[in-house]
Backbone bond lengths (Angstrom), bond angles and torsions (degrees), N, CA, C in turn:
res aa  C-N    CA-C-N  psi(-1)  N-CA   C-N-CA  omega(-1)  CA-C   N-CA-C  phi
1 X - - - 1.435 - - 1.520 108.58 -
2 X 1.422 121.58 134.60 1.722 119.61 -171.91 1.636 79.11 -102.21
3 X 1.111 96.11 165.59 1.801 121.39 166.42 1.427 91.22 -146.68
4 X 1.558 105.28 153.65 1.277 124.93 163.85 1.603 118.65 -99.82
5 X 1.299 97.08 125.17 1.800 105.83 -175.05 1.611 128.66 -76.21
6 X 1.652 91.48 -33.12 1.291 117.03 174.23 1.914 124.39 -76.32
7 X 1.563 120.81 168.58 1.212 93.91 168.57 1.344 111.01 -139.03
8 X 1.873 111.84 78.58 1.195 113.64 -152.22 1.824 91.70 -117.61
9 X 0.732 97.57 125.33 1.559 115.21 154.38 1.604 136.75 -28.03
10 X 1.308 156.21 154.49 1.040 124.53 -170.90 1.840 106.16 -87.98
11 X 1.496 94.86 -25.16 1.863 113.98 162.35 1.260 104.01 -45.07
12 X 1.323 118.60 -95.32 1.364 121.11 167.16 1.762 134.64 -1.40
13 X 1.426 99.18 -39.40 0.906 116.50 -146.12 1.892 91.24 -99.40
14 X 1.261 124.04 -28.09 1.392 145.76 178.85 1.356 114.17 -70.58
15 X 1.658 103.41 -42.59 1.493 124.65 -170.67 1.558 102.88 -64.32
16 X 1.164 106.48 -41.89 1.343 99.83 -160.40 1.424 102.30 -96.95
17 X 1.518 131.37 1.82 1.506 147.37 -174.35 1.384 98.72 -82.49
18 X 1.696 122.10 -36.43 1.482 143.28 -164.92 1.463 106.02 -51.49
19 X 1.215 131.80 -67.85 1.034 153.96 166.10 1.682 128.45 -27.52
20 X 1.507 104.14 -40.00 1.569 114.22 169.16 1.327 114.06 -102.97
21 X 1.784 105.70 -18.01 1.781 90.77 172.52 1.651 105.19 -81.79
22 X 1.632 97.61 -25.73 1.750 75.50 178.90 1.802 146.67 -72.24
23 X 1.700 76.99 -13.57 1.474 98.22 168.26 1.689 114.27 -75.03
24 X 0.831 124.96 -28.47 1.482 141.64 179.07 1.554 107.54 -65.98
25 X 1.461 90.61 -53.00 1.871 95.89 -167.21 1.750 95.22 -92.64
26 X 1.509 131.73 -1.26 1.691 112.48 157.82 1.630 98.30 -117.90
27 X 1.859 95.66 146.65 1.255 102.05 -159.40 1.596 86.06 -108.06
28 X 1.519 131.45 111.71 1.470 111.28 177.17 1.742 115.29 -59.22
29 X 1.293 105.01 -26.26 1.714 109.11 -157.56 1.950 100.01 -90.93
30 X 1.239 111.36 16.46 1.504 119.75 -178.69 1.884 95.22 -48.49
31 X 0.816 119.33 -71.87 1.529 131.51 -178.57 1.826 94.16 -23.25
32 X 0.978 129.44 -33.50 1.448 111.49 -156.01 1.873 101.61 -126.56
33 X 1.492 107.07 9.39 1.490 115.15 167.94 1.418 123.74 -114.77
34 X 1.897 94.29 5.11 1.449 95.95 161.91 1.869 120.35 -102.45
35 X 1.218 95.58 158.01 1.908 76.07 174.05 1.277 98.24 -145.29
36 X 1.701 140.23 157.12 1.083 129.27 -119.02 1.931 72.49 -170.99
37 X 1.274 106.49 95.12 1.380 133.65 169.77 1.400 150.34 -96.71
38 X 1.324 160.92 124.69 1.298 143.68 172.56 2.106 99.37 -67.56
39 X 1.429 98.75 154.41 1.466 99.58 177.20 1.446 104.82 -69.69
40 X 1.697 126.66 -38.12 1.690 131.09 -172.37 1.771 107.17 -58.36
41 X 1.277 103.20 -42.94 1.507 113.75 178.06 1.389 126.83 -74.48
42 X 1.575 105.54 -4.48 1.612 114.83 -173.62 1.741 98.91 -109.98
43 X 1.423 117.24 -28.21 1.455 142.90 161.50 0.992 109.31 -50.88
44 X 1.692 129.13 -52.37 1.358 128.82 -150.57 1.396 87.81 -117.65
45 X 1.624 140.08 44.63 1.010 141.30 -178.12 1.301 108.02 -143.26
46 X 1.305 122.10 -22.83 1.404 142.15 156.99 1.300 115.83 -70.40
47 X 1.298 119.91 -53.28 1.518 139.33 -155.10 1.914 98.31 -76.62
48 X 1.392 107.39 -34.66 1.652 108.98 -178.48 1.391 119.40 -98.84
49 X 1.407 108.45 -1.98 1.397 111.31 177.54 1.246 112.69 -94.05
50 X 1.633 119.09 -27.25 1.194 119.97 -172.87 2.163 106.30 -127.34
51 X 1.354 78.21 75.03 1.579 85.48 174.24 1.630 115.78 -82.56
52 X 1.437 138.17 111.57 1.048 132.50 171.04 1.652 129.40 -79.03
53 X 0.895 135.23 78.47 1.433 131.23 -153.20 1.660 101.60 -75.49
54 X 1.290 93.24 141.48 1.241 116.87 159.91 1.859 127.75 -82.15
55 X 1.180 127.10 108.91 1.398 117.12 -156.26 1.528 103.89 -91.32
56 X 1.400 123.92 100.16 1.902 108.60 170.58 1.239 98.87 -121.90
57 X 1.595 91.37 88.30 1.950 106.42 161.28 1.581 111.38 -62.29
58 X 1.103 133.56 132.15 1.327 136.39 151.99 1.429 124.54 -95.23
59 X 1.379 112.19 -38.92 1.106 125.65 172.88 1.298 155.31 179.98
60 X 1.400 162.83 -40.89 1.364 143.75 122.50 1.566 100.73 -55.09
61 X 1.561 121.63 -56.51 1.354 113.26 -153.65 1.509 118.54 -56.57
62 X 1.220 102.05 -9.74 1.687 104.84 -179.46 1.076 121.63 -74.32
63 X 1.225 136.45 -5.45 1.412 154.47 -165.56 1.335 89.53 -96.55
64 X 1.076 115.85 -49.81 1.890 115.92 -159.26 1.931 79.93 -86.54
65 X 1.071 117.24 -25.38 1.892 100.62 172.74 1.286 117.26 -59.46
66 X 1.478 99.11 -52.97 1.631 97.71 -173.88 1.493 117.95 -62.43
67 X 1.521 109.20 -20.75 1.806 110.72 -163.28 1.729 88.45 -90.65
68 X 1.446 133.97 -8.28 1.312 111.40 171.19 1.604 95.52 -72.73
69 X 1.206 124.74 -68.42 1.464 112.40 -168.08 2.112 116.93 -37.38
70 X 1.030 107.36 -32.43 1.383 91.85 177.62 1.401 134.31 -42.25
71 X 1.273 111.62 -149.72 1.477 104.48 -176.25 1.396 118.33 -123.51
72 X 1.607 95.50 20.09 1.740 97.99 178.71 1.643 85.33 -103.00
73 X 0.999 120.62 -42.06 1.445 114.98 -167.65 1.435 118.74 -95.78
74 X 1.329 112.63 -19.65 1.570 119.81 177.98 1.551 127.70 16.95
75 X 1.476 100.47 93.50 1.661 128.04 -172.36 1.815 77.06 -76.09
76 X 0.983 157.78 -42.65 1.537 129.12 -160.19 1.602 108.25 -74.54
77 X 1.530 108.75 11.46 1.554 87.64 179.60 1.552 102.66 -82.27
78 X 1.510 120.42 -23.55 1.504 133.91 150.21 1.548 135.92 -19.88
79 X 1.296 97.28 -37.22 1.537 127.72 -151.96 1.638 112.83 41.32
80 X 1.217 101.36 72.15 1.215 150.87 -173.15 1.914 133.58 -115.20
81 X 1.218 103.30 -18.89 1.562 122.72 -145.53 1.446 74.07 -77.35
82 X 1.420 139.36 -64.04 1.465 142.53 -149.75 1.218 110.40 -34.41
83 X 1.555 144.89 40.10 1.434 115.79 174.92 1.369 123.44 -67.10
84 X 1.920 95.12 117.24 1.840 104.06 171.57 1.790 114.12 -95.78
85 X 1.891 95.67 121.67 1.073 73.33 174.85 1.761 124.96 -98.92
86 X 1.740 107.84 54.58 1.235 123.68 -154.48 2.107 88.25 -137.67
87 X 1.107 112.04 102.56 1.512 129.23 160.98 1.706 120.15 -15.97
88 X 0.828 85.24 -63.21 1.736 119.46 -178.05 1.354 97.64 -58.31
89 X 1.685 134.69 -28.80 1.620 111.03 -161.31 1.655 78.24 -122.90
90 X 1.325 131.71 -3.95 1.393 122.16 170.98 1.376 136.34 -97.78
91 X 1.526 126.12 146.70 1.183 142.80 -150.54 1.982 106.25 -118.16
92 X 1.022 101.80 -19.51 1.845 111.48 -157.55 1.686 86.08 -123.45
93 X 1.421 125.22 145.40 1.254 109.85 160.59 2.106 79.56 -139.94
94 X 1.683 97.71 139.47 0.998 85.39 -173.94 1.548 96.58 -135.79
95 X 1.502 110.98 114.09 1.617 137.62 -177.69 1.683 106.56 -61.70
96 X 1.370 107.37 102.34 1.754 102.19 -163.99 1.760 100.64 -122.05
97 X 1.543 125.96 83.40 1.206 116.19 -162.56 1.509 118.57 140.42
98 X 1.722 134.26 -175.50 1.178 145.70 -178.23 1.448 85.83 -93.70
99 X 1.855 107.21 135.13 1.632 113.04 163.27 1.646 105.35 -110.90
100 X 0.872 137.64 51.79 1.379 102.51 152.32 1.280 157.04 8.30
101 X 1.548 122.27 136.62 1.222 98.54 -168.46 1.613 125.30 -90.45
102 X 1.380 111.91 2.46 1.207 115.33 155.09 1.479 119.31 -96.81
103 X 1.568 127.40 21.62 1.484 118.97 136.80 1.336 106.78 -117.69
104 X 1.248 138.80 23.83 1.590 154.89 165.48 1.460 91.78 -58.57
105 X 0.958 121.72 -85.73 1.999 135.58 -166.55 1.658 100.81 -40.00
106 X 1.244 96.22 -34.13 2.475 97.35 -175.41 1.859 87.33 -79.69
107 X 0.900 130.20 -62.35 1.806 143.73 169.86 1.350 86.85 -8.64
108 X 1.194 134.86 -82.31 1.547 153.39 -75.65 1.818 86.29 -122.98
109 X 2.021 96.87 -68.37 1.385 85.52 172.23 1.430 117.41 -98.17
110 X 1.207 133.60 26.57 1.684 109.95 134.22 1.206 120.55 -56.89
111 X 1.659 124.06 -60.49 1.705 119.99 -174.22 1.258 88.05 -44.57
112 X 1.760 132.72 -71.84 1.559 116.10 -151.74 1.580 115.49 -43.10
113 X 1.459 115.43 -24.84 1.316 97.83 -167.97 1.689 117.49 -104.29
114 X 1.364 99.04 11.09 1.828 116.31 -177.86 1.765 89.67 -85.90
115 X 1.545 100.16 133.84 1.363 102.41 176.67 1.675 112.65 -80.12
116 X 1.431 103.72 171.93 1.560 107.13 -176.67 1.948 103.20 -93.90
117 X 1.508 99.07 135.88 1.476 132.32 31.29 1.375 114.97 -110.70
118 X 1.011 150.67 135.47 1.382 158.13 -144.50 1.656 114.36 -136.98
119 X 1.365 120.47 118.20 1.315 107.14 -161.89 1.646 95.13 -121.21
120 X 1.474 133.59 149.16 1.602 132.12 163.99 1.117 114.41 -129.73
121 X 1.586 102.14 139.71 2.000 136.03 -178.03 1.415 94.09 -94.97
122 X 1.451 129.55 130.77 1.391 130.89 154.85 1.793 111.04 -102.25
123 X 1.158 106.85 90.29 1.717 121.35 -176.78 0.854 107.95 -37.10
124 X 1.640 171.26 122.89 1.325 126.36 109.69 1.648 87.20 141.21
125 X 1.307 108.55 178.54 1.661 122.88 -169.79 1.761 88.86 -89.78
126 X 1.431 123.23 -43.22 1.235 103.37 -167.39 1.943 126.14 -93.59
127 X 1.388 83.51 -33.56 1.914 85.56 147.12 1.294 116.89 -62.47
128 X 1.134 137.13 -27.27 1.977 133.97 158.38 1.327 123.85 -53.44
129 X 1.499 99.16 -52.46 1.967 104.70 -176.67 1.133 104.27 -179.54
130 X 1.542 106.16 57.47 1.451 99.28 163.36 1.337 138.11 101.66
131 X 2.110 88.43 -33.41 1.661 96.54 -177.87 1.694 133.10 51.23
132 X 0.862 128.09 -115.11 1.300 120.38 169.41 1.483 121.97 -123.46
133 X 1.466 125.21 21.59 0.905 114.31 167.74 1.222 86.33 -122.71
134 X 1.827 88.16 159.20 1.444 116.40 -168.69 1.199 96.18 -160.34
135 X 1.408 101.03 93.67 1.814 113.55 175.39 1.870 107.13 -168.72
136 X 1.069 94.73 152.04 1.740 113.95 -173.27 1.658 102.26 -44.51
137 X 1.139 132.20 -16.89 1.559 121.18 166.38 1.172 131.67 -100.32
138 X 1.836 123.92 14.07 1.397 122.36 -161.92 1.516 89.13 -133.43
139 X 1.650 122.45 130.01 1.042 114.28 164.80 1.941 132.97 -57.16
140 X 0.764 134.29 99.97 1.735 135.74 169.67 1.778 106.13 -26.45
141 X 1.189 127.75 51.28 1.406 129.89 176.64 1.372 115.95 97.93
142 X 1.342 128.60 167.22 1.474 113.84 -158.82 1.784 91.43 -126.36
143 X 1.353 107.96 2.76 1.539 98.03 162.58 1.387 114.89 -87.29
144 X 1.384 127.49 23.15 1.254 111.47 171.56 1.742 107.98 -122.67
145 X 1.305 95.16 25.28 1.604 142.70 131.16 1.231 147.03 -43.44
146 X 1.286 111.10 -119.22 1.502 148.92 112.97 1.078 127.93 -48.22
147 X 1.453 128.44 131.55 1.194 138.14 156.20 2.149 114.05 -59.95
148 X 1.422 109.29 131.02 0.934 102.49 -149.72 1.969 102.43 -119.41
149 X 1.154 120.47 116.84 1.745 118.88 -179.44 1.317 114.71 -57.20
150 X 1.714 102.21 -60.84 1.846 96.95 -161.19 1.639 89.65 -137.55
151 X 1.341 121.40 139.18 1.053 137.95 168.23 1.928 121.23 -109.39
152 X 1.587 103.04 119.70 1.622 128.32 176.45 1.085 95.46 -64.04
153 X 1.469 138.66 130.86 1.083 123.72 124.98 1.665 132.48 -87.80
154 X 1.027 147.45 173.18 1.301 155.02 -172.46 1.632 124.90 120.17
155 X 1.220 104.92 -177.28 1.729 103.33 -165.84 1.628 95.92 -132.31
156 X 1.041 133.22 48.97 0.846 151.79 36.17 1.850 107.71 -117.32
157 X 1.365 104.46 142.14 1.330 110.89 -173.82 1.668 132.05 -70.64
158 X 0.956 118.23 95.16 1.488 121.25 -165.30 2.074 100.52 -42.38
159 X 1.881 97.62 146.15 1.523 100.23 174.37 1.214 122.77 -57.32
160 X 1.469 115.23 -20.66 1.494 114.91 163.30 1.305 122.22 -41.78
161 X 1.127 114.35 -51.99 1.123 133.70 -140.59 2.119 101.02 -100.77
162 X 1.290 109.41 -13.66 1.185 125.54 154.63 1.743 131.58 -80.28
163 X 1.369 86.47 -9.10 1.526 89.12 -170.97 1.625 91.21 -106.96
164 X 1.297 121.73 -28.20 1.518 115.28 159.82 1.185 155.77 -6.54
165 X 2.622 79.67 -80.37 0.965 98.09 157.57 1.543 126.25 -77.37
166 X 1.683 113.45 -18.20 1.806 94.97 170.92 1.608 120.92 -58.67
167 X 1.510 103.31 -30.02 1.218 97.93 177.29 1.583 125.34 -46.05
168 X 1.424 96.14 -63.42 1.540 118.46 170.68 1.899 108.50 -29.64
169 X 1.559 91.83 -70.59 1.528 78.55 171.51 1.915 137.19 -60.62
170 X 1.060 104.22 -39.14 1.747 101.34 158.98 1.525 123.34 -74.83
171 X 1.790 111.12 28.15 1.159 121.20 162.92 1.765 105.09 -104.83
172 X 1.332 91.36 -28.81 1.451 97.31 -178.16 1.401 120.81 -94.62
173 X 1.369 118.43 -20.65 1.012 133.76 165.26 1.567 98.60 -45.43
174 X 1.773 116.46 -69.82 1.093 128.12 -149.09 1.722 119.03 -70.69
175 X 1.754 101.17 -2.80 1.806 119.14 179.28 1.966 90.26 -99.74
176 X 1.462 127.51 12.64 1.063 104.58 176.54 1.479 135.60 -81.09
177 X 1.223 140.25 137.56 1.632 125.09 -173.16 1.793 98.08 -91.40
178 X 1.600 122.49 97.97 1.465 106.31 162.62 1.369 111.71 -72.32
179 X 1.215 111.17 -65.66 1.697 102.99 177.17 1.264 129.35 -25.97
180 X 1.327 110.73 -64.10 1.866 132.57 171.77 2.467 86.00 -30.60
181 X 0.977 94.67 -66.25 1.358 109.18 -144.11 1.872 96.40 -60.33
182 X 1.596 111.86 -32.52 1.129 121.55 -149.93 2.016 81.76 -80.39
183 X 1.387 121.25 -46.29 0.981 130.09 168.77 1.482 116.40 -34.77
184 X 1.290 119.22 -41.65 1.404 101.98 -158.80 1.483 107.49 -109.47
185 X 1.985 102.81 2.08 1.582 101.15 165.78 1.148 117.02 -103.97
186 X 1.474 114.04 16.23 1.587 126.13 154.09 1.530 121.94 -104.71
187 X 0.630 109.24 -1.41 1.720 137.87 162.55 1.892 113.85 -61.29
188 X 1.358 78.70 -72.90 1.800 111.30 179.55 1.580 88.97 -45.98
189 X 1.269 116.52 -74.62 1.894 122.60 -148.30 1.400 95.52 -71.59
């Protein structure tokens, strides 16, 4: 059984409730929980934080792919960590190795089937141009391909030196106009 000790009123009892709801319901620090944005800059703030890479090792350089994701080097401080190896949920496709031109044509339609906006890393000396072979079965760079964002150099390219270039690209990412762009392919149609 409760009893009441006090001899407050249900008035009373409101009056003095006044005081903590009103502190509750005004926020003094409002000034610093608003933020006051362009939509391209709130776009391109999303779009670089959460890069999903696409992994197409071909060959040595993939080794140095997988050891960026580890945990000495940790690509998720990027927001980066997601490697899909599914087209469709990726944004980054990153060329790690010699392409050939009989794995050129698999190259070709993965990008086709990665939705837009779609950005590409050419890893390594021989995803750039070729690297050191130079013979009738190795493609001469994979931008004559794909169009290509940021280019690795090295033989094979240390993960450092991968996390660089992601940087580089979520620098460029972050000068992008979507809106501007979304405008002028509604324009076009």
């Amino acid at each position: 059984m409760v009893t009441a000790t006090d001899n407050t009123s249900p008035q009373n009892a409101a009056e003095t409730a006044t005081p903590e709801l009103t502190h509750a319901a005004y926020d003094s620090k409002v000034e610093g929980n608003i933020i006051f944005t362009q939509v391209d800059a709130a776009i391109n703030w999303m779009r670089k934080n959460s890069l999903w890479p696409m992994p197409m090792g071909l060959a040595c350089c993939a080794i140095e792919l997988m050891a960026t994701a580890s945990s000495r080097f940790d690509i998720s401080r990027f927001g980066a960590e997601v490697m899909r190896f599914s087209p469709r949920q990726s944004d980054v496709m990153i060329v790690a190795g010699t392409v050939t031109y009989k794995m050129a044509l698999a190259v070709k339609r993965v990008w086709d089937q990665m939705p837009e906006p779609k950005w590409c890393i050419a890893m390594g000396a021989c995803a750039s141009s070729g690297g050191m072979y130079r013979s009738y079965a190795v493609l001469q760079g994979i931008d004559q391909l794909i169009p290509v964002d940021v280019y690795i150099s090295g033989c094979p390219p240390r993960p450092e030196a991968l996390i660089e270039g992601l940087l580089k690209l979520q620098k460029k990412v972050e000068m992008e106009r979507p809106t501007q762009t979304q405008k002028e392919e509604t324009a076009v149609v």
